[in-house]
C-alpha positions as CSV (number, residue, x, y, z in Angstrom):
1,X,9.1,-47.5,-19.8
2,X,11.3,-49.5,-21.3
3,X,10.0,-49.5,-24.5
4,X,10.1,-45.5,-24.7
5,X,13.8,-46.3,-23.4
6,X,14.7,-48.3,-27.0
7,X,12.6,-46.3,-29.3
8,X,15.0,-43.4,-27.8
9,X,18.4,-45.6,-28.5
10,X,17.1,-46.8,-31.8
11,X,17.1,-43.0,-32.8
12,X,20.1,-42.2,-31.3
13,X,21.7,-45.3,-32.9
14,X,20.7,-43.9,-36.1
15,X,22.4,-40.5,-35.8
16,X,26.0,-42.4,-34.5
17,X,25.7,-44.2,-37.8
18,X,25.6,-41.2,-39.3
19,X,27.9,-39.1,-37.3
20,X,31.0,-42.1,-37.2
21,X,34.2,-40.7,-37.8
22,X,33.5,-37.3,-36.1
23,X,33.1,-36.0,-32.3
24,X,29.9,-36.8,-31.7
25,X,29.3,-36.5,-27.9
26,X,27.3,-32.6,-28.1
27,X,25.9,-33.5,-31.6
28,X,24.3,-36.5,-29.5
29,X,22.9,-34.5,-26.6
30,X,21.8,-31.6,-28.9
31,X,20.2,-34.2,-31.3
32,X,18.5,-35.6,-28.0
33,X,17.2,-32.2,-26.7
34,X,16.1,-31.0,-29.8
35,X,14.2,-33.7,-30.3
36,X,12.5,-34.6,-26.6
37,X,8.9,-33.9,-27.3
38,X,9.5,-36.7,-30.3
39,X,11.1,-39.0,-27.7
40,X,8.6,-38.5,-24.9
41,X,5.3,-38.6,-26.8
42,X,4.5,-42.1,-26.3
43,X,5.4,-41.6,-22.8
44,X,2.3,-42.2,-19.9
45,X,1.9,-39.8,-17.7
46,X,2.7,-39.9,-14.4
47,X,0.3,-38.1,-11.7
48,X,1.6,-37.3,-8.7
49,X,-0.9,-38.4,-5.2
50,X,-0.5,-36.5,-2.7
51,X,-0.2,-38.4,0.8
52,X,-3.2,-37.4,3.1
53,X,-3.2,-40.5,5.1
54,X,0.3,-38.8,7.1
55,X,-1.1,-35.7,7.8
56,X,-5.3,-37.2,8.8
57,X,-3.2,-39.3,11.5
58,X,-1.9,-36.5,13.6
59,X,1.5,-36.8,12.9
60,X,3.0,-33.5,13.8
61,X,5.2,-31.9,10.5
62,X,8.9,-32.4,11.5
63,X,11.3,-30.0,9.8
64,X,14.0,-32.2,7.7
65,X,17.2,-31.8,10.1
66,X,19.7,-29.2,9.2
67,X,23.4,-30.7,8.4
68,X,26.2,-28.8,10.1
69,X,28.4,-27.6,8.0
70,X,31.8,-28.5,8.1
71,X,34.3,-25.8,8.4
72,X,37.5,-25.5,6.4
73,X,40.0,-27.1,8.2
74,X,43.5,-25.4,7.9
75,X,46.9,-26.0,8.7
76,X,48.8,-24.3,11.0
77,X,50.9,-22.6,7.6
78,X,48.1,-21.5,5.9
79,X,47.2,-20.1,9.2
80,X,49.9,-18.6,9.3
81,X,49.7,-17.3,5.8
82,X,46.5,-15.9,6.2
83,X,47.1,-14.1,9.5
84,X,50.7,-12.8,7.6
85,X,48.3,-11.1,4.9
86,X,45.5,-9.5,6.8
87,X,45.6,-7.3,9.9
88,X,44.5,-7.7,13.6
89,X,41.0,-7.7,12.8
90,X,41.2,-10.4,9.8
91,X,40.5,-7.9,6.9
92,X,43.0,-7.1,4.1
93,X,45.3,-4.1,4.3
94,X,44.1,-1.1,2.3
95,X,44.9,-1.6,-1.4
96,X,45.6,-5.0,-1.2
97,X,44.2,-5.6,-5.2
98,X,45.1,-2.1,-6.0
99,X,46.4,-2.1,-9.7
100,X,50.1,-1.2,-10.0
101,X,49.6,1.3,-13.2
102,X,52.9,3.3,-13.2
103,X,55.4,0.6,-13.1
């Protein structure tokens, strides 16, 4: 609610004025999550109703559609980059990250 909403600012007001001068951005959150049961306590709370009118009707459950996903689109130089590094089958030669020790 809004009023929750000021009472928060009002405190957080309070600790800028007595943090001015300094970097104060993660003192301000830490100050905020330190302190959320003291924000929230005036705070109704909301139930959450479950919709039974949907599923009384008949409506059949629909899945929520799967998004394609895009693949990497690559120019014909990194292509060829990437085809120069690995072998026929796409995988790495052996050793490729190997550690040079003795140099």
């Amino acid at each position: 609610s809004s009023a929750i909403k000021q009472s928060i600012l009002d405190k957080l007001m309070v600790e800028v004025e007595a943090n001015l001068g300094t970097a104060m951005t993660y003192t301000l959150f830490e100050y905020a999550k330190d302190n959320k049961e003291v924000f929230m306590e005036n705070q109704p709370v909301n139930t959450v109703t479950s919709v039974s009118n949907s599923i009384s009707s008949g409506t059949p459950d629909v899945p929520p559609s799967k998004k394609k996903e895009k693949k990497e689109q690559l120019s014909k130089t990194q292509k060829r980059k990437l085809a120069d590094k690995t072998d026929n089958k796409g995988e790495l030669p052996r050793g490729w990250n190997w550690v040079d020790v003795i140099k």
